[in-house]
C-alpha positions as a Markdown table, in Angstrom:
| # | Residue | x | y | z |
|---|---|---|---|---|
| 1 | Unk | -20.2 | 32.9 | 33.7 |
| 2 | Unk | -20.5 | 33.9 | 30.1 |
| 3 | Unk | -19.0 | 37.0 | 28.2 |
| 4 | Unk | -19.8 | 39.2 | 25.5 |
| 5 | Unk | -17.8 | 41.9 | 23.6 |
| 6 | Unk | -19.5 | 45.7 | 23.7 |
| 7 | Unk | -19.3 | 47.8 | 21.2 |
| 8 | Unk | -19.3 | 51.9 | 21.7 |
| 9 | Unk | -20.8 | 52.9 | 17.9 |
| 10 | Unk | -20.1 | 56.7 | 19.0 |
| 11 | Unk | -16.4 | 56.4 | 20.9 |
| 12 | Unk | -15.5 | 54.0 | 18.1 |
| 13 | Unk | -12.6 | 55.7 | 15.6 |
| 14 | Unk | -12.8 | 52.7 | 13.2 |
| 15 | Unk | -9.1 | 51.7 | 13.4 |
| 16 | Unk | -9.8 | 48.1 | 13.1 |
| 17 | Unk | -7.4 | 47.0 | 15.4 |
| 18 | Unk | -9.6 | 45.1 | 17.0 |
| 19 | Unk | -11.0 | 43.0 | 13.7 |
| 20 | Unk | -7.2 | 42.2 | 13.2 |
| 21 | Unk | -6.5 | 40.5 | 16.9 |
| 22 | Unk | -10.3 | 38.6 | 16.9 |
| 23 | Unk | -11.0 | 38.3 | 13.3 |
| 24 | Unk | -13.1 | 35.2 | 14.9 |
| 25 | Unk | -15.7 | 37.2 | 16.0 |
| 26 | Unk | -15.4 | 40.8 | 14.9 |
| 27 | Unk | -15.5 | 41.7 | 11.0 |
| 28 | Unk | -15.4 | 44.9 | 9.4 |
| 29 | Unk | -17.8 | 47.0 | 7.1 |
| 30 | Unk | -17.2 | 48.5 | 4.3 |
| 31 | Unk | -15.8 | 51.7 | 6.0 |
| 32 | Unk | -13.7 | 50.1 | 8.1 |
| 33 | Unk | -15.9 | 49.9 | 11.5 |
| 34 | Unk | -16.2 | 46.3 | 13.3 |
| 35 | Unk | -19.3 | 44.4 | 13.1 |
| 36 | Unk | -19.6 | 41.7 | 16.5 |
| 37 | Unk | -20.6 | 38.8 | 16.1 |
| 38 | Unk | -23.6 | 37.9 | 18.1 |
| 39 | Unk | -23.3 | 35.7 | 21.4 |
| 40 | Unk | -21.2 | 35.1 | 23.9 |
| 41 | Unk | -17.6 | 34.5 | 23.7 |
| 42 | Unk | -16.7 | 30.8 | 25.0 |
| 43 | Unk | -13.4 | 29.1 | 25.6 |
| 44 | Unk | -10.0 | 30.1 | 24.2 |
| 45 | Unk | -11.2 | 33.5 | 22.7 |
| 46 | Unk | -11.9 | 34.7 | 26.0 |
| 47 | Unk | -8.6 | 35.5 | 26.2 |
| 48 | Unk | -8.0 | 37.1 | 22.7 |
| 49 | Unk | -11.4 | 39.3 | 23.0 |
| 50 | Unk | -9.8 | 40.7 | 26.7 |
| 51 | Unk | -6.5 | 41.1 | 24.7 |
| 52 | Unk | -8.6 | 43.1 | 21.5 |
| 53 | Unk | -10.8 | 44.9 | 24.1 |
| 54 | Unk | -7.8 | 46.5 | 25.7 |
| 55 | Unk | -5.8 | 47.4 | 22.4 |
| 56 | Unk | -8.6 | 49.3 | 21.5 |
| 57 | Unk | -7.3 | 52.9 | 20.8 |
| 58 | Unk | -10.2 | 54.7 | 21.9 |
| 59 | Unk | -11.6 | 52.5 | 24.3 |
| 60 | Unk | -15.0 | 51.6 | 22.4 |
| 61 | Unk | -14.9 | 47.9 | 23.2 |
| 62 | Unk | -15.2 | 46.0 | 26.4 |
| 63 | Unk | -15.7 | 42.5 | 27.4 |
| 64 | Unk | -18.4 | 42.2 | 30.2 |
| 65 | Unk | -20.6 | 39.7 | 31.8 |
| 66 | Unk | -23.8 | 38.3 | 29.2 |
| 67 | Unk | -27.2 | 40.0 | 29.6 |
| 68 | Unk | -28.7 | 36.8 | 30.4 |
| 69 | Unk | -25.8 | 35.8 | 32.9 |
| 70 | Unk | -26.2 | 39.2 | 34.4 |
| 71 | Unk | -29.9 | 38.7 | 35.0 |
| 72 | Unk | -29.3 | 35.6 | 37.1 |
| 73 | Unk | -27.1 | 37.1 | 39.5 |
């Protein structure tokens, strides 16, 4: 079962709390607000993107099942 992060443009604060604990797959833009990497999450940074998704401040990302995974179920 594949993951993907979420982001929440409008909840998001821009802290970039989250670019610090994944820098793998989230990078920040000029003003400070993460841009995701596209895809699903795989193998060992499962664990990190759960860990970055609930040190969020403001809630704005969450892990959750992949669109395509989703639509086999």
């Amino acid at each position: 079962m594949g993951q993907s992060l979420r982001l929440d443009r409008i909840r998001c604060d821009g802290h970039g709390l989250c670019a610090e604990l994944l820098p793998e797959l989230i990078e920040l833009d000029d003003w400070g607000y993460p841009i995701l990497h596209p895809g699903e999450v795989r193998g060992h940074l499962v664990g990190h993107a759960r860990r970055a998704a609930a040190a969020c401040p403001v809630l704005a990302l969450r892990l959750q099942a992949s669109t395509a995974t989703a639509r086999r179920s």
